[in-house]
MIKOLDO-411795 format. One record per residue (C-alpha): residue in one letter; x, y, z. Coordinates in steps of 0.02 Angstrom, whole numbers, plus 50000, padded with zeros to 5 digits. Example, Ala and Ser with C-alpha at 12.3 -4.5 7.8 and 13.67 -1.06 7.14 Angstrom:
<rs>
<'A',<50615,49775,50390>>;
<'S',<50684,49947,50357>>;
</rs>
This chain:
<rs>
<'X',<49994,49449,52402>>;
<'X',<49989,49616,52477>>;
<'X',<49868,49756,52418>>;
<'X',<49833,49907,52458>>;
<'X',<49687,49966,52389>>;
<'X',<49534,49922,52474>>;
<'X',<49425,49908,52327>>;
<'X',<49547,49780,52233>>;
<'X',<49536,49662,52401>>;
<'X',<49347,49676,52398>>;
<'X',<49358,49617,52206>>;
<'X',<49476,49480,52227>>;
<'X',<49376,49409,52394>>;
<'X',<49196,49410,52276>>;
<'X',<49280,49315,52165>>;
<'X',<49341,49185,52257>>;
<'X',<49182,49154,52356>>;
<'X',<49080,49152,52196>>;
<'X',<49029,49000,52104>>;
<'X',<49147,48959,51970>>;
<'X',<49244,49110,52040>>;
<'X',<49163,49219,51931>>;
<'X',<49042,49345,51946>>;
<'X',<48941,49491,51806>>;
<'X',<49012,49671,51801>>;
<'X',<48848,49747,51845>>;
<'X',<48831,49650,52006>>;
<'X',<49000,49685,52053>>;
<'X',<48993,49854,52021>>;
<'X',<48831,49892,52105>>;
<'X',<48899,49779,52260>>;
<'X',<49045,49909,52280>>;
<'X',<48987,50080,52211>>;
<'X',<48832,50184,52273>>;
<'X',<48781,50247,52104>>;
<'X',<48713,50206,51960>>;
<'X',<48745,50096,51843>>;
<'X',<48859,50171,51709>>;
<'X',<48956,50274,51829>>;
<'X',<48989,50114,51957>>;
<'X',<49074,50005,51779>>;
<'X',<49156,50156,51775>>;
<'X',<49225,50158,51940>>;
<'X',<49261,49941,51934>>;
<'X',<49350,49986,51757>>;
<'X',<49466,50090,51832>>;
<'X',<49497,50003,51989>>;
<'X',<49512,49824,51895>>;
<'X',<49629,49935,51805>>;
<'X',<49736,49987,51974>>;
<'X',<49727,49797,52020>>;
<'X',<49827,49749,51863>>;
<'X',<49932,49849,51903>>;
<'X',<49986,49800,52061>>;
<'X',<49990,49626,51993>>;
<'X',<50103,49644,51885>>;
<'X',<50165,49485,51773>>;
<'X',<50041,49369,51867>>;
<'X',<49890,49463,51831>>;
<'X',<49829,49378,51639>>;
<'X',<49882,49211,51725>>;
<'X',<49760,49255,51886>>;
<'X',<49605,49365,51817>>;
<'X',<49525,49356,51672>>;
<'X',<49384,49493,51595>>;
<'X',<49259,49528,51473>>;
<'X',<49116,49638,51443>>;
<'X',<49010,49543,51559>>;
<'X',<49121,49455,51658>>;
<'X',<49265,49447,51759>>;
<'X',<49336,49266,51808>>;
<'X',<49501,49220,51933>>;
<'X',<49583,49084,51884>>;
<'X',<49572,48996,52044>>;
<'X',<49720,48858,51981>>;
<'X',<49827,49000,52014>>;
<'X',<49812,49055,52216>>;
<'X',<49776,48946,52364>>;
<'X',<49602,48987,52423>>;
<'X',<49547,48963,52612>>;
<'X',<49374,48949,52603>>;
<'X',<49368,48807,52466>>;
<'X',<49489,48710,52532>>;
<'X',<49354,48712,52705>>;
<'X',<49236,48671,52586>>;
<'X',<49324,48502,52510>>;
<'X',<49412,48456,52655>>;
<'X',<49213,48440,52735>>;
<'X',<49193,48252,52624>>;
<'X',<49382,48207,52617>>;
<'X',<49476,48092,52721>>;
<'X',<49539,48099,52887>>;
<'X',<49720,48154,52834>>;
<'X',<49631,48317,52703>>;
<'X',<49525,48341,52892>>;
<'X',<49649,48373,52977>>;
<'X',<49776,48459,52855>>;
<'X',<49626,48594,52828>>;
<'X',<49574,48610,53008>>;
<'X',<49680,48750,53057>>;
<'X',<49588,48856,52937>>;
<'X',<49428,48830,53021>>;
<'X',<49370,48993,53122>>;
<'X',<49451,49114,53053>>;
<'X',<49371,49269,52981>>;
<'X',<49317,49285,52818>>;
<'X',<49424,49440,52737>>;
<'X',<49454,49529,52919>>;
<'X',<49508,49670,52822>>;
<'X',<49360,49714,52723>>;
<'X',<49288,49778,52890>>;
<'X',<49175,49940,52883>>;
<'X',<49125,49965,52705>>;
<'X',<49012,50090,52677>>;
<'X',<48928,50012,52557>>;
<'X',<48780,49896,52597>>;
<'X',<48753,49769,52462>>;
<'X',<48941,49736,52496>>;
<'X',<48940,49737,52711>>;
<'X',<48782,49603,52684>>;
<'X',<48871,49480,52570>>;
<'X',<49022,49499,52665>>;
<'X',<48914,49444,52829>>;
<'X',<48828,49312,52722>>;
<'X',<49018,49263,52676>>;
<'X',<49049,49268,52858>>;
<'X',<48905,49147,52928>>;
<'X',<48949,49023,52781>>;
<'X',<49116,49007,52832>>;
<'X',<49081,48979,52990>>;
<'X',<48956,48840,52970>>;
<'X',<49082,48753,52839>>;
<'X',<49220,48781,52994>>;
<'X',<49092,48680,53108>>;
<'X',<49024,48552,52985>>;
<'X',<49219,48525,52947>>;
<'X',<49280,48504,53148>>;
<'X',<49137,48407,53186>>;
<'X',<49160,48274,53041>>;
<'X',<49340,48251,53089>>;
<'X',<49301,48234,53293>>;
<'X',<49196,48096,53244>>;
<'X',<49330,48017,53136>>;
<'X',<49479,48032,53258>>;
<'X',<49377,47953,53386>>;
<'X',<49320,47806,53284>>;
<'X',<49493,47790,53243>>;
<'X',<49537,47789,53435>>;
<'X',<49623,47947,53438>>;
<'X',<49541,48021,53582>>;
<'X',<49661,48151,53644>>;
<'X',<49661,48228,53473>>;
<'X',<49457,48197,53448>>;
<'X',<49454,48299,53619>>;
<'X',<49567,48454,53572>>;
<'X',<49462,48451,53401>>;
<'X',<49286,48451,53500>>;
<'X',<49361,48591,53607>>;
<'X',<49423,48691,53450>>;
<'X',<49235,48678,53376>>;
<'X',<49171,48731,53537>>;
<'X',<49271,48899,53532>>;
<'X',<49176,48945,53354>>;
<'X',<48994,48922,53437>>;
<'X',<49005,48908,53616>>;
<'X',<48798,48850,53613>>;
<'X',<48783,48715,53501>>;
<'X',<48735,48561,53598>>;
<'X',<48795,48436,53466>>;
<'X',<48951,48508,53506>>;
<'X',<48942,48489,53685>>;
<'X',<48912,48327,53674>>;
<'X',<49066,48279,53574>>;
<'X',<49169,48364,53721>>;
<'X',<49079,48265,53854>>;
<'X',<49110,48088,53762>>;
<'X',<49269,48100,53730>>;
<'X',<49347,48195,53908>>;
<'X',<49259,48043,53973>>;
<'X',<49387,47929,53883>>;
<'X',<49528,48042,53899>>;
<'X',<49497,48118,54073>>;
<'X',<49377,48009,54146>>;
<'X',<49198,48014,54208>>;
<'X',<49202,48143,54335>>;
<'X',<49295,48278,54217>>;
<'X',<49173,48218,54087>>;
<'X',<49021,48255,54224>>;
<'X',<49101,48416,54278>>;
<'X',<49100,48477,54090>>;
<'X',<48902,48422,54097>>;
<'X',<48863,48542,54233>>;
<'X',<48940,48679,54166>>;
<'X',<48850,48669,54005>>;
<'X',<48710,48635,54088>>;
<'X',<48735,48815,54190>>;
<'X',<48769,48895,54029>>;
<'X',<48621,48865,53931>>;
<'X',<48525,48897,54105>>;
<'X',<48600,49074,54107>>;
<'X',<48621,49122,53920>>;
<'X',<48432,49018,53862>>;
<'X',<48346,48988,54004>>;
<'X',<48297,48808,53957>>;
<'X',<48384,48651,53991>>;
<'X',<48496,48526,53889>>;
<'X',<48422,48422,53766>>;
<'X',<48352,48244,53797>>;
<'X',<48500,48159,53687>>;
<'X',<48637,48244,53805>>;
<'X',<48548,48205,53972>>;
<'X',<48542,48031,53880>>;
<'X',<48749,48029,53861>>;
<'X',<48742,48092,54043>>;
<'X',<48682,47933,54095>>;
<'X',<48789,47837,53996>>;
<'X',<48956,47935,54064>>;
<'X',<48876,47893,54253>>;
<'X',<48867,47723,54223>>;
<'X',<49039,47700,54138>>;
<'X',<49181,47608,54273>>;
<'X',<49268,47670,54396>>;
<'X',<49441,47732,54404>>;
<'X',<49508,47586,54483>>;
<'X',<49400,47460,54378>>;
<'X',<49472,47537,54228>>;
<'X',<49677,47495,54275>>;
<'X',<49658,47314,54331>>;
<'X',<49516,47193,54388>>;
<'X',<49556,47146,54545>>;
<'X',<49529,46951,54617>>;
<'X',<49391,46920,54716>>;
<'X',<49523,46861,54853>>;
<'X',<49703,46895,54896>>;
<'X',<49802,46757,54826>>;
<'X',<49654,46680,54767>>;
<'X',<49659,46636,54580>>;
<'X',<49553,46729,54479>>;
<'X',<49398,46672,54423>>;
<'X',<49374,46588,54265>>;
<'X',<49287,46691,54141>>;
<'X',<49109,46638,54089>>;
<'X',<49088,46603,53898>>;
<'X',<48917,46685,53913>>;
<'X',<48995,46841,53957>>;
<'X',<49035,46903,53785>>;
<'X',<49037,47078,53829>>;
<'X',<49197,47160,53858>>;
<'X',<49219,47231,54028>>;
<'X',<49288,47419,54098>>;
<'X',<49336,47562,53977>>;
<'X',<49286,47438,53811>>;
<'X',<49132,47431,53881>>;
<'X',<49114,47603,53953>>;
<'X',<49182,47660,53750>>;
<'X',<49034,47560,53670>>;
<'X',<48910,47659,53793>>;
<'X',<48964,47828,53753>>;
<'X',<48953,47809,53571>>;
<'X',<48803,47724,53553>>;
<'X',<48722,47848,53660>>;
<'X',<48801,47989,53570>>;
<'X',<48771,47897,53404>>;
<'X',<48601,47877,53431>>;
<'X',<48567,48054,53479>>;
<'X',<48515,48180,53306>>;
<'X',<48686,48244,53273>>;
<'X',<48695,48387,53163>>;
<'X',<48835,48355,53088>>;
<'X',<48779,48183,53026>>;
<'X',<48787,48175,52830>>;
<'X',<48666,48094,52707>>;
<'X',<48692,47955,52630>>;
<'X',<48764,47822,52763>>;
<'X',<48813,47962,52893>>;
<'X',<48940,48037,52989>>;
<'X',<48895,47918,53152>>;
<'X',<49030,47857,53300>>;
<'X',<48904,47705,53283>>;
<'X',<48926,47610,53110>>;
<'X',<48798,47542,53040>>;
<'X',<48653,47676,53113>>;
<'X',<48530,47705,52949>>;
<'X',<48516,47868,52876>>;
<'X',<48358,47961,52874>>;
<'X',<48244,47902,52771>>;
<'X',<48200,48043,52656>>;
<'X',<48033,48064,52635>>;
<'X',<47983,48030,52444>>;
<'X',<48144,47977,52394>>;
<'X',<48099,47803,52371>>;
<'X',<48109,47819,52161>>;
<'X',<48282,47922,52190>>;
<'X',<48181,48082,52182>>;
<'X',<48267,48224,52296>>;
<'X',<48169,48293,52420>>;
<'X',<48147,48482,52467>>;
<'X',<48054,48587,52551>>;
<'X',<48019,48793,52512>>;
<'X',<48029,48902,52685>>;
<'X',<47929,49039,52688>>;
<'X',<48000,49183,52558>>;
<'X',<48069,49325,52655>>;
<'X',<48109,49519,52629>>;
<'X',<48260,49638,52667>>;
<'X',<48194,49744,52789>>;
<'X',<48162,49908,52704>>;
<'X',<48094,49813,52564>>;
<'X',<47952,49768,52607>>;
<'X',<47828,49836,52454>>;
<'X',<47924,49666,52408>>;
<'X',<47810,49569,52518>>;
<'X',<47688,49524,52423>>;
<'X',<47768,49489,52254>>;
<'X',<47884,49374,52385>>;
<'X',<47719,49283,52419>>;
<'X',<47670,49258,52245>>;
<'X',<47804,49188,52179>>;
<'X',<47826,49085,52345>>;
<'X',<47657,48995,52293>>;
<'X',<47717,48982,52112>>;
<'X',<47885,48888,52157>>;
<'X',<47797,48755,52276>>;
<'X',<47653,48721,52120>>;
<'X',<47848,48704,52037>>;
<'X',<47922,48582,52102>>;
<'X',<47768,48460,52136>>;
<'X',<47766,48468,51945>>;
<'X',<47954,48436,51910>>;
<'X',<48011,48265,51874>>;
<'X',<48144,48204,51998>>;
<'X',<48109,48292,52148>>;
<'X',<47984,48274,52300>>;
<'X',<47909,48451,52392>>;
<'X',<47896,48407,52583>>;
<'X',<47770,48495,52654>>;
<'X',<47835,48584,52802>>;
<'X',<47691,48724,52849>>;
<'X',<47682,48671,53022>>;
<'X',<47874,48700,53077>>;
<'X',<47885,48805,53216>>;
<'X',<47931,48999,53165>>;
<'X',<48114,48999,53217>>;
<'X',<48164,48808,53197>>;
<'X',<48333,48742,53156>>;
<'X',<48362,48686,52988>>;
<'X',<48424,48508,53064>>;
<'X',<48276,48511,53168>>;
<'X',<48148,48531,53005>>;
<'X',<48257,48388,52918>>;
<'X',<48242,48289,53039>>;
<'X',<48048,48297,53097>>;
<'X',<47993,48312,52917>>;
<'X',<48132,48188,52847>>;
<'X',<48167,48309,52691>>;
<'X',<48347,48324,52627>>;
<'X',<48347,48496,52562>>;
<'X',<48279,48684,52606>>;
<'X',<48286,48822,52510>>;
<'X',<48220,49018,52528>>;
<'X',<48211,49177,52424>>;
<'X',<48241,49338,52498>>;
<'X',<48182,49494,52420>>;
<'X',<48279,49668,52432>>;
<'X',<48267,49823,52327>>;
<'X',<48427,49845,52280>>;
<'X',<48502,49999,52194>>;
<'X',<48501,49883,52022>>;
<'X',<48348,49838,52043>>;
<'X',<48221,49695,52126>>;
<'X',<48332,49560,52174>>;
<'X',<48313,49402,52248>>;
<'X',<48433,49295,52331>>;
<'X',<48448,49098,52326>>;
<'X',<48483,49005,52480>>;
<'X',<48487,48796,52476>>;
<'X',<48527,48722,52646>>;
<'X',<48578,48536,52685>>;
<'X',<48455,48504,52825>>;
<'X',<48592,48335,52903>>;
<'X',<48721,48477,52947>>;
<'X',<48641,48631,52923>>;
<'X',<48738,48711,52814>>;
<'X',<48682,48843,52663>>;
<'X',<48796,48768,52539>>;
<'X',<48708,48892,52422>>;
<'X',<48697,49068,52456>>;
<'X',<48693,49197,52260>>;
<'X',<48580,49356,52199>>;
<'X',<48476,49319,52051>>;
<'X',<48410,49478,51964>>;
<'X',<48225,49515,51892>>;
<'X',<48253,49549,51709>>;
<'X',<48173,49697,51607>>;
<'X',<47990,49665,51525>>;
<'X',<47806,49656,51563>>;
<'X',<47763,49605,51746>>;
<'X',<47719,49432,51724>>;
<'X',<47829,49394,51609>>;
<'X',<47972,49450,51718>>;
<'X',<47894,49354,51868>>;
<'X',<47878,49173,51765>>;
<'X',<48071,49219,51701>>;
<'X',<48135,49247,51879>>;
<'X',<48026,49077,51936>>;
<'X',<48122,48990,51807>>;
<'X',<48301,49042,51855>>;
<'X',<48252,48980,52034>>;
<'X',<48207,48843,51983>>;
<'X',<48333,48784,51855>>;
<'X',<48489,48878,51992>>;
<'X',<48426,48775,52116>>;
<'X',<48409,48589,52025>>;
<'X',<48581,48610,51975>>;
<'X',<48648,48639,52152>>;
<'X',<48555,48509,52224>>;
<'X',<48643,48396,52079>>;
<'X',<48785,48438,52110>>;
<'X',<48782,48433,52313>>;
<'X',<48714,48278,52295>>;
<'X',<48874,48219,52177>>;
<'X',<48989,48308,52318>>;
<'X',<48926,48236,52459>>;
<'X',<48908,48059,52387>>;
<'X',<49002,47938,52488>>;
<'X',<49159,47830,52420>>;
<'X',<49072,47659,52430>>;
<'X',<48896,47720,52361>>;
<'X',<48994,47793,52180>>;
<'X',<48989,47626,52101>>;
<'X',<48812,47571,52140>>;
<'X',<48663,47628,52008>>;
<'X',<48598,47749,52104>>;
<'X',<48796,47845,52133>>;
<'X',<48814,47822,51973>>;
<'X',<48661,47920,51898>>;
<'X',<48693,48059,52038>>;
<'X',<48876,48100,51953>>;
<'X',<48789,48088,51771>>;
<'X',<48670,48206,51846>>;
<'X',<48801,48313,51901>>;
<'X',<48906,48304,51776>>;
<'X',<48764,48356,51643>>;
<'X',<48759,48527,51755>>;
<'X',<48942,48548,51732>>;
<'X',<48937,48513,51547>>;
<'X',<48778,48642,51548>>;
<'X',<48859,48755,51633>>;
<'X',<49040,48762,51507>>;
<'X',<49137,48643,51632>>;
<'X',<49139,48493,51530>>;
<'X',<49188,48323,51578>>;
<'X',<49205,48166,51468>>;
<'X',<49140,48074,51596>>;
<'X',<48959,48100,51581>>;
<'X',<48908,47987,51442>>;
<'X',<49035,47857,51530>>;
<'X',<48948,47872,51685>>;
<'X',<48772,47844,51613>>;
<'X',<48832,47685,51511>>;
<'X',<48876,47634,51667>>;
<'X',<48715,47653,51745>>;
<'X',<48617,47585,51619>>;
<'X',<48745,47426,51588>>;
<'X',<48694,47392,51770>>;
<'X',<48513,47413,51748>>;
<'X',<48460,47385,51565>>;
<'X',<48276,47454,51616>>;
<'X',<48318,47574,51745>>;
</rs>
């Protein structure tokens, strides 16, 4: 639908990259109005107002509002962004029909805002889109090529490599599979090029699991060997095969090479949970103090907006508070991660310190007040599936501070539920341990007004399996 006010785009986009598409009028109106608080409801009144308008018969069918909240009814438009999101653990066929989504802009239009609250969100929008467009196009290269559908694996590697022209993972996919589709020496030629790139843009050199694909591309056949095994003599008969030689020969061969070498290298698109591999059968990570079905996270180090930072040490407080948190909450293991490098990549820290989840608070002083903003990250594909504002409440200091510990805390077990229920693979749903992740998750969604009559179903389930468990 066409709008023309700026305001009423801004309003719809917030909504639909909310959770439950839904958001509070104060924090919208402070995310789109420099002033304070009565006079920015003011403003969103009227312009919530405008957007009716324009709406027409569809609007009570596509937003709902009341004091506190405003809601879009989601059911009723086709969003982009969520439709990355599922398509990330669907099938092959929901891969591909959302692929030509991924890369694009988040709201192109919304472009130079004046107001900052709004131009960071819209970034943070921005970023998460992106790394849902790359989790998404990696997932499905590895899918086409395991169903032998190299040409298209290829054009899909290629279309992940225009969104971020330095991720090695990435590179890697591309040199695999132009090694089945062009052959070795295109599949070399793309190797030295990368290999020039990071050179030039970096200044250090590619990582040991592509130099170890390298290898395996050099010593895949030749062209010739690959059409037709030729006799040892003219007009001799050939050999007869040896039934030791169980190995298949020439591109078969050369095939099983390239994806166990790029199978065994740390893939950051590899999910949890069985994985995302071109080799079957590789083991996940094994997450460290998950043997009792505990999750495990780890806390990076709390971190202020810069021009905040009188927020520093409060950010450090409550930092030590939320580790002493969760080493005391039933169901989840802290990973100690104190000596990551500064700078490391979230796949990097999962996979050194095997721990599933990060998360991180950021401080800012906002124009409503302290604010601190929630950010959970898968640490298999890197992605901050998780990215909200929570708000410090009104009251005596440490009151405020033990009531702002408790909505991290409480925020952040329900997202990790209910990541946990998303990303659980089809074959895993039916076994105990599936089966108490979806009661988990659906407990959140019953918590959280989203009801489901499955819960109680899917805990007598559990517990018919496993009287005792």
């Amino acid at each position: 639908m066409a709008l023309a006010a700026r305001k009423s785009r801004a309003i719809l986009a917030i909504l639909a990259a909310s959770p439950h598409f839904a958001i509070g009028r104060t924090q919208l109106a402070a995310m789109l109005w420099d002033s304070d608080e009565t006079r920015a409801r003011q403003s969103l009144r009227q312009e919530l107002s405008g957007l009716r308008r324009a709406l027409g018969p569809n609007s009570a069918a596509l937003l709902a509002a009341d004091d506190e909240r405003i809601t879009l009814n989601a059911g009723t438009v086709r969003i982009d962004l969520v439709r990355l999101i599922e398509a990330t653990t669907g099938d092959l066929d929901t891969m591909e029909g959302a692929a030509p989504l991924a890369g694009r802009a988040f709201a192109p239009e919304l472009d130079g805002d004046n107001n900052e609250i709004f131009a960071e969100w819209l970034e943070r929008q921005r970023a998460r889109a992106r790394e849902v467009s790359i989790t998404l196009l990696d997932r499905l290269t590895r899918a086409q090529s395991d169903a032998g559908r190299h040409e298209q694996a290829l054009a899909t590697a290629l279309a992940l490599h225009e969104i971020d022209p330095l991720r090695e993972a990435t590179h890697r996919l591309v040199i695999a599979e132009e090694a089945l589709v062009s052959g070795r020496a295109s599949a070399m030629a793309r190797y030295e090029a990368f290999r020039q790139l990071l050179r030039d843009e970096l200044a250090v050199q590619p990582e040991a699991e592509t130099r170890r694909l390298l290898d395996a591309v050099r010593s895949g056949p030749k062209p010739a060997d690959a059409i037709e095994p030729q006799p040892a003599e003219r007009g001799a008969p050939p050999a007869a095969p040896d039934p030791a030689d169980a190995v298949p020969a020439g591109p078969t061969l050369h095939r099983r090479r390239l994806m166990q070498a790029l199978g065994a290298s740390a893939l950051a698109g590899a999910a949890a949970w069985g994985g995302w591999s071109l080799l079957r059968g590789e083991p996940p990570i094994a997450y460290a103090g998950e043997e009792n079905g505990n999750i495990s996270i780890a806390v990076l180090p709390y971190d202020v907006v810069p021009g905040s930072e009188t927020l520093a040490e409060l950010a450090k407080q409550l930092q030590d508070r939320m580790a002493r948190t969760w080493a005391q909450t039933v169901g989840f293991s802290i990973v100690d991660i104190s000596t990551a490098p500064p700078g490391a990549a979230i796949t990097e820290i999962g996979r050194k310190f095997r721990v599933r989840y990060l998360m991180q608070v950021r401080f800012e002083n906002a124009p409503v007040g302290r604010v601190g903003y929630l950010r959970l990250w898968e640490t298999a594909s890197g992605i901050a599936f998780f990215n909200e504002p929570m708000r410090f409440r009104s009251g005596p200091e440490q009151t405020v501070r033990s009531d702002f510990n408790r909505q991290i805390v409480w925020a952040s077990m329900a997202e990790l539920q209910l990541h946990r229920d998303r990303t659980l693979e089809p074959h895993l749903a039916e076994t105990i341990p599936g089966l108490v992740i979806r009661a988990q998750a659906a407990q959140v969604r019953a918590a959280r007004m989203a009801a489901e009559p499955e819960e109680i179903a899917l805990w007598q389930a559990a517990l018919a399996r496993e009287p005792d468990h």
